[in-house]
C-alpha positions as CSV (number, residue, x, y, z in Angstrom):
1,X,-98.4,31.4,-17.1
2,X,-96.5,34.6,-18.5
3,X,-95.2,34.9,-21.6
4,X,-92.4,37.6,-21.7
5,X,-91.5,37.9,-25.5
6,X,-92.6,35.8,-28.6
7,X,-94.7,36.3,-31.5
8,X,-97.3,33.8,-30.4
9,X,-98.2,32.5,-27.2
10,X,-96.4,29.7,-25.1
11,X,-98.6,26.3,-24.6
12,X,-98.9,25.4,-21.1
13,X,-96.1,23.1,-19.6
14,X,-98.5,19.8,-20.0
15,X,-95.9,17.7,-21.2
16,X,-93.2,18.6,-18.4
17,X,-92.7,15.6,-16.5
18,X,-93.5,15.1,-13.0
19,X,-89.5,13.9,-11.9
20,X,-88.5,17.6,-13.7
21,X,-91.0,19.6,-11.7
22,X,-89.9,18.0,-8.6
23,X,-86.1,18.5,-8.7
24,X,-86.7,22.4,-10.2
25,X,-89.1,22.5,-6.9
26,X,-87.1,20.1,-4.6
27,X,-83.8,20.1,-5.9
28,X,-81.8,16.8,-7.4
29,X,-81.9,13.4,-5.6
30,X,-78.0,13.1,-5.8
31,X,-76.4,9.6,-5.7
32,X,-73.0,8.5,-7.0
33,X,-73.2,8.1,-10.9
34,X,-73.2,4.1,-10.8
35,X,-71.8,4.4,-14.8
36,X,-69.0,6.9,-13.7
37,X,-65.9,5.6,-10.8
38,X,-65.4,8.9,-8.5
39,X,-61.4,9.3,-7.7
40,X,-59.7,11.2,-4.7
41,X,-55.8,11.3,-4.2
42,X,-56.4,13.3,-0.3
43,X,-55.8,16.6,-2.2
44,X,-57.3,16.4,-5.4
45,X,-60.8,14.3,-7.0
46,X,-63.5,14.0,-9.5
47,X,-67.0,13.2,-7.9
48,X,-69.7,11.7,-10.9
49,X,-73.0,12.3,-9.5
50,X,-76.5,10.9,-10.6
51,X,-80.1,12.3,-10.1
52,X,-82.3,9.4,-9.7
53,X,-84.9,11.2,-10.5
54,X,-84.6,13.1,-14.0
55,X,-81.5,11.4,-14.5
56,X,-79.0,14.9,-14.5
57,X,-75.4,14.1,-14.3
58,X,-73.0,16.7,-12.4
59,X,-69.4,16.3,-12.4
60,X,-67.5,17.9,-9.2
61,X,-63.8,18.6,-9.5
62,X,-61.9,19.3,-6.1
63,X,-58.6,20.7,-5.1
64,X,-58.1,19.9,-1.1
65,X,-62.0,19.3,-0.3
66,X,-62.9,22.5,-1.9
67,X,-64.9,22.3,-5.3
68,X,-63.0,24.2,-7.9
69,X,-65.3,23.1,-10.7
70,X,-68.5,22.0,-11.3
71,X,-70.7,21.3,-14.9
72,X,-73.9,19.3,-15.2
73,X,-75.6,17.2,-18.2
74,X,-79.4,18.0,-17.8
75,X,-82.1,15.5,-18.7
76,X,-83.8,16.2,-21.9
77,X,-86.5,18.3,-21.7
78,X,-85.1,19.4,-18.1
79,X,-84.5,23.2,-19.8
80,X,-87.2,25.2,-20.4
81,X,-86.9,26.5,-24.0
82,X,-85.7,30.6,-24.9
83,X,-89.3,31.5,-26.5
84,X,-90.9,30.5,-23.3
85,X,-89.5,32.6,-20.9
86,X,-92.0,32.1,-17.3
87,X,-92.0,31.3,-13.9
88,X,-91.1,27.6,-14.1
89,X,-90.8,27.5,-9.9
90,X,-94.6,29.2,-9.4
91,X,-95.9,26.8,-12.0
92,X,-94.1,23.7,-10.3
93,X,-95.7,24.4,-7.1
94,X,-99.1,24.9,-8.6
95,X,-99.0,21.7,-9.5
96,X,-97.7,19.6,-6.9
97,X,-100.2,22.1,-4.6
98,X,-103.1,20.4,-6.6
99,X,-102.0,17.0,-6.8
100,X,-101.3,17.5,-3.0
101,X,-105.1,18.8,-2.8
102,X,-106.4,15.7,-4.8
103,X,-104.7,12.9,-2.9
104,X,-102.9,12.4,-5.9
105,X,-99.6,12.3,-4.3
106,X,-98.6,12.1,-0.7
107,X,-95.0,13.3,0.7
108,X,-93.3,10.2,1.9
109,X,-89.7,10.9,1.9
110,X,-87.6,9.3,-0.9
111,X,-89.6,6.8,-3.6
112,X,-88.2,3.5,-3.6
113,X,-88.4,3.7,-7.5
């Protein structure tokens, strides 16, 4: 781990939880926000999506099947904080490298969680 700037050194990532690491490394599990009713008028919409994993929320606004906006609502803890300024992607696959190495975790496709 790096540390970039900060007047004392950054703890490692030991609380980061494994559903974070995975959609930094994998991306988001998207699925329709079940909380949240998606709309579309044939040329315009709102789209409420849902990471099943680490629980993000993204919000898609369209204008004739292009996106024209797009904001999320990240998990807490999904940000890394400003004093800790590394290589959240190398660490990531570190990890799931040596869980992979251990048997700890095996790549099945999509957890029925």
């Amino acid at each position: 781990m790096r540390v970039i700037s900060g007047d004392k050194p950054a703890a490692p990532l030991l609380d980061y939880r494994q559903s974070l690491m995975l959609c930094r490394e994998l991306k988001h599990a998207w699925g329709f926000d079940p909380g949240r009713k998606s709309t579309w008028d044939g040329e315009q919409g709102v789209r409420f999506l849902y990471c099943h994993r680490c629980t993000t929320r993204r919000k898609d606004v369209f204008h004739l099947w292009r996106v024209d906006r797009r904001s999320y609502s990240y998990a807490k803890g999904y940000h890394v904080k400003s004093a800790l300024k590394l290589d959240v992607t190398r660490e990531v696959r570190k990890r799931l490298a040596r869980l992979a190495r251990n048997g700890r975790i095996q790549w099945l496709g999509r957890s029925a969680a």
